[in-house]
C-alpha positions as CSV (number, residue, x, y, z in Angstrom):
1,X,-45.6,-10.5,13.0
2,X,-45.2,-11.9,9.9
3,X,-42.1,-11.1,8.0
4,X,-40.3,-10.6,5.2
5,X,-37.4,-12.8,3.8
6,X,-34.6,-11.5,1.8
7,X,-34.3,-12.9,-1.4
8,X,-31.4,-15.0,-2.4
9,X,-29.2,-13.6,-5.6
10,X,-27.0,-14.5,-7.2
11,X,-23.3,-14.1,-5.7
12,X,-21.3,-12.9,-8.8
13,X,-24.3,-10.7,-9.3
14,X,-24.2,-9.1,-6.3
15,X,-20.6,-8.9,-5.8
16,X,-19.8,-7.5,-9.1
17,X,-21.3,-3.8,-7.8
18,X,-19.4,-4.5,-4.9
19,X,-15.3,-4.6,-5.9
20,X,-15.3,-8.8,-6.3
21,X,-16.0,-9.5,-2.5
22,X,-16.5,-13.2,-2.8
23,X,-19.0,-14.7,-0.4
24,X,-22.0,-17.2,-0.3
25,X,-25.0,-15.6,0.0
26,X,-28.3,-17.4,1.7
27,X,-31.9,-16.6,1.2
28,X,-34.8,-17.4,4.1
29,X,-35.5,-20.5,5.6
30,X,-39.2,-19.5,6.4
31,X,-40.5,-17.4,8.4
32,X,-40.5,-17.3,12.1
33,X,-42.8,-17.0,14.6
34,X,-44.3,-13.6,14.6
35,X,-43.8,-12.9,18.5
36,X,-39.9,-12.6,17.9
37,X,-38.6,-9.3,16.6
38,X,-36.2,-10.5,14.1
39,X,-34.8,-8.7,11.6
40,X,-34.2,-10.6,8.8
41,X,-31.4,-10.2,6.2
42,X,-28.0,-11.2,5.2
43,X,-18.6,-15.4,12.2
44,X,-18.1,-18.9,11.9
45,X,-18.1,-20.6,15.6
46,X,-19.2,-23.4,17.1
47,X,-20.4,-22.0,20.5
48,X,-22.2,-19.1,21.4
49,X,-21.3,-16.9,23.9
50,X,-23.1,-17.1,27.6
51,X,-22.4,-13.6,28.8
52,X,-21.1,-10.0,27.1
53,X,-17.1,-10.1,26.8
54,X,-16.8,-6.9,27.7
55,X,-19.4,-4.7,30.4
56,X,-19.2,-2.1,27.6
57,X,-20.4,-3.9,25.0
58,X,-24.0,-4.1,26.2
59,X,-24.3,-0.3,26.1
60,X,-25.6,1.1,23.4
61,X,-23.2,4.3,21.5
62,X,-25.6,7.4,21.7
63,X,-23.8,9.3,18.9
64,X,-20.7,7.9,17.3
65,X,-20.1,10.3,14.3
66,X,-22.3,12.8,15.8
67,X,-25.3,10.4,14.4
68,X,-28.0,10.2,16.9
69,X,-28.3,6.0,17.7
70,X,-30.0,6.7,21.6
71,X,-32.4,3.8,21.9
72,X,-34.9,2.7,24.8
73,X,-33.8,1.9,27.9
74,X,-35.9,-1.5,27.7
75,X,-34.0,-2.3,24.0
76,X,-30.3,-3.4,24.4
77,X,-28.4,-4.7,21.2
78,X,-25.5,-6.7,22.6
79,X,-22.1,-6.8,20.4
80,X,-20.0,-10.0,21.8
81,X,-17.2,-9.3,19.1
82,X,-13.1,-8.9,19.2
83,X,-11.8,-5.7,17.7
84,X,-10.0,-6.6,14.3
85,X,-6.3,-5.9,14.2
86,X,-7.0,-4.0,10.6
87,X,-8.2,-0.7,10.8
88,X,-10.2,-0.9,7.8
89,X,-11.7,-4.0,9.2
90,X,-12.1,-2.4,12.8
91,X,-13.7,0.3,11.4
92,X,-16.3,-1.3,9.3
93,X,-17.2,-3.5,11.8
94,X,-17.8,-0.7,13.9
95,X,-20.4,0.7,11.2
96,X,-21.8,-2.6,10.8
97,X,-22.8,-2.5,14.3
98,X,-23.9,1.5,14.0
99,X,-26.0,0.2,10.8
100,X,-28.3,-2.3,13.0
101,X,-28.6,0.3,15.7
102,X,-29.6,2.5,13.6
103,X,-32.4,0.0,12.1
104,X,-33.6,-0.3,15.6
105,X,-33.3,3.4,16.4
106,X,-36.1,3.6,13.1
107,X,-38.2,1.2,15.0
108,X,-37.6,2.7,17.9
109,X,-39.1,6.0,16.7
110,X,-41.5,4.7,14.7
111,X,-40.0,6.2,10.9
112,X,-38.2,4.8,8.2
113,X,-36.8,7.9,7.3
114,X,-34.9,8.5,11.0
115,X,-32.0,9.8,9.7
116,X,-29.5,7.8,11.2
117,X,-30.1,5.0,8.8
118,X,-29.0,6.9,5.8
119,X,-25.6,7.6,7.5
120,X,-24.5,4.1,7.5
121,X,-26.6,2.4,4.4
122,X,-26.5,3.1,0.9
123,X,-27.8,1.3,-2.3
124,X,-29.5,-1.5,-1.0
125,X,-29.0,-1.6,2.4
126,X,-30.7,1.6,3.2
127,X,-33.3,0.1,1.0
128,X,-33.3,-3.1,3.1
129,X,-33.2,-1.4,6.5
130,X,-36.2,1.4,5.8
131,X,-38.2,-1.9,4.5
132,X,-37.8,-3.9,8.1
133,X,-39.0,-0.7,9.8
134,X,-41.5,0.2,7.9
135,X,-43.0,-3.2,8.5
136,X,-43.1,-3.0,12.0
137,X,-44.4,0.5,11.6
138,X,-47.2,-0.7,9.6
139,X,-47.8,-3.2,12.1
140,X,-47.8,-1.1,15.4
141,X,-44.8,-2.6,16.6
142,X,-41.7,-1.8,18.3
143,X,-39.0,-4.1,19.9
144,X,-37.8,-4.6,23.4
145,X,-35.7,-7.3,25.2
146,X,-32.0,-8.0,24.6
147,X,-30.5,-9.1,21.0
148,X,-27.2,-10.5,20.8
149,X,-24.7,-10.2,17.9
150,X,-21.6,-12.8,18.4
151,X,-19.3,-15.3,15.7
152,X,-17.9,-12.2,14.2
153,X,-15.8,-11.9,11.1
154,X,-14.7,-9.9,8.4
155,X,-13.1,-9.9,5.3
156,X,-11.7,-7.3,2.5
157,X,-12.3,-7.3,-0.7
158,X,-8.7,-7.4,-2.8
159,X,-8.8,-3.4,-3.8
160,X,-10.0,-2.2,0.0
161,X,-13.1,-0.6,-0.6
162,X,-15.4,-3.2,0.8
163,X,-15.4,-5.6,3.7
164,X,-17.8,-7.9,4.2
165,X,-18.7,-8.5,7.8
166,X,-20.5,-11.5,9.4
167,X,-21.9,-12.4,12.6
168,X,-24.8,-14.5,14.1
169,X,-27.7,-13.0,16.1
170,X,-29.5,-15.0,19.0
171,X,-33.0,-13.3,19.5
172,X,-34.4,-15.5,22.0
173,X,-34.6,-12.7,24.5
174,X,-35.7,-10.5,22.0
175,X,-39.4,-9.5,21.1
176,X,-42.0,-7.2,19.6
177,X,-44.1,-4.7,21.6
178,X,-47.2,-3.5,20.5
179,X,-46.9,0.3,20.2
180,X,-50.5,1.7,21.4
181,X,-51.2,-1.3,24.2
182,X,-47.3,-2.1,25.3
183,X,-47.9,-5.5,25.1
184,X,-45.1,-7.8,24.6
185,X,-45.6,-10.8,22.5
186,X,-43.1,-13.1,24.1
187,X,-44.8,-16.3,22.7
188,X,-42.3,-19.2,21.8
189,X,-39.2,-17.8,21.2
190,X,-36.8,-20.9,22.1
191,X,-35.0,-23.3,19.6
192,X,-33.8,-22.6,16.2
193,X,-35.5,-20.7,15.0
194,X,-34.1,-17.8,17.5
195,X,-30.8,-18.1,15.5
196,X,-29.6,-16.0,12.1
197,X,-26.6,-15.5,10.2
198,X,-25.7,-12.5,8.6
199,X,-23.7,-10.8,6.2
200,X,-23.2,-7.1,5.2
201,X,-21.2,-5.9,3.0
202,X,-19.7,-2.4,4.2
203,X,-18.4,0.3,1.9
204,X,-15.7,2.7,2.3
205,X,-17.6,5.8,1.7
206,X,-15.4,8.6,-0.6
207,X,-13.6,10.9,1.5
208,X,-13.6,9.6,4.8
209,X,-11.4,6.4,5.6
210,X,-12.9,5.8,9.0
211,X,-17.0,5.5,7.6
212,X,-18.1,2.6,6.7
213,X,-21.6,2.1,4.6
214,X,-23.7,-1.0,4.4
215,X,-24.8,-1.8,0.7
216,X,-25.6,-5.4,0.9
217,X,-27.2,-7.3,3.2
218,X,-27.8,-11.5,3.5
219,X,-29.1,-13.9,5.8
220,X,-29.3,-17.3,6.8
221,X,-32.3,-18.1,9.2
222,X,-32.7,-20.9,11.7
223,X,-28.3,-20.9,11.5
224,X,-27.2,-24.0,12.5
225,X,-23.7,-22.7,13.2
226,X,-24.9,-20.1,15.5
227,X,-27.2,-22.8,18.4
């Protein structure tokens, strides 16, 4: 499938709406072979992780927040990260994680209005995340396989109302699934280009401490510091 990549902005620009949260934002580096379900978009490491941490963290949260995020038993998202010490920074991470399980609970179900996207995106974010699955809805795709999210890090702005969070994302065992036939299109998903960085910036949202919004979204593709 072919697919779209973000485009690159400028930083100040971007982090201006966003409380001065310095980071580097990077556009695309082409696009990837359209048998890997990728999501593209926006954890520093030099290894990545072999095996889950945790037995928990492979299972996918049903309904944190009372937000439906139940997804296929044939699609696992995989969260490799630590728990911050912070609990603004545990907190968005958590809704950093909720946010792309609730991008692939919209492919999942076909609609880029599944209401659990909304709950955790605003601004552009939600914008970003009803784009990737309306893409794959135009295309009669869905995803299955097993994505892993490891190299995690966060980082608060200097007034505490937005963290930015970033991780990499292997996607090697990760693949698109043709909606009418079922058919899996595994093709070449080794190397490189199975490896992206991202960044989200996360929003406290007004009123409730613990709820965390995504509003920005970057990403590096083919991330040499995630192989």
């Amino acid at each position: 499938m072919n697919r779209r990549t973000t485009r690159t902005m400028p930083v100040a620009a971007a982090l201006a709406a966003t409380a001065a949260l310095l980071l580097t934002a990077c556009g695309g580096d082409g696009d990837k072979s359209e048998d890997s379900d990728k999501i593209a978009g926006a954890g520093q490491g030099s290894e990545k992780p072999e095996k889950s941490k945790d037995p928990a963290d492979t299972a996918n949260e049903e309904k944190p927040d009372g937000v439906d995020l139940a997804l296929p038993a044939d699609l696992k998202l995989v969260f490799d990260w630590d728990r911050p010490k912070g609990k603004d920074e545990a907190a968005a991470l958590d809704d950093a994680r909720h946010y792309v399980q609730s991008i692939y609970k919209g492919v999942a179900e076909q609609s880029a209005k599944d209401p659990a996207v909304a709950a955790y995106a605003t601004g552009e974010g939600l914008s970003y995340a009803r784009t990737q699955i309306q893409s794959r809805v135009d295309a009669g795709l869905t995803s299955t396989g097993t994505r892993r999210h490891y190299q995690e890090q966060t980082r608060k702005s200097p007034n505490g109302n937005a963290i930015e969070v970033s991780f990499c994302v292997d996607s090697s065992k990760f693949f698109s699934k043709e909606v009418k036939s079922e058919k899996i299109r595994k093709g070449n998903s080794a190397g490189p280009a199975s490896y992206d960085h991202f960044k989200i910036v996360m929003n406290k949202f007004p009123g409730k401490d613990d709820l965390w919004r995504a509003s920005l979204v970057f990403v590096t593709e083919k991330a040499r510091q995630c192989a």
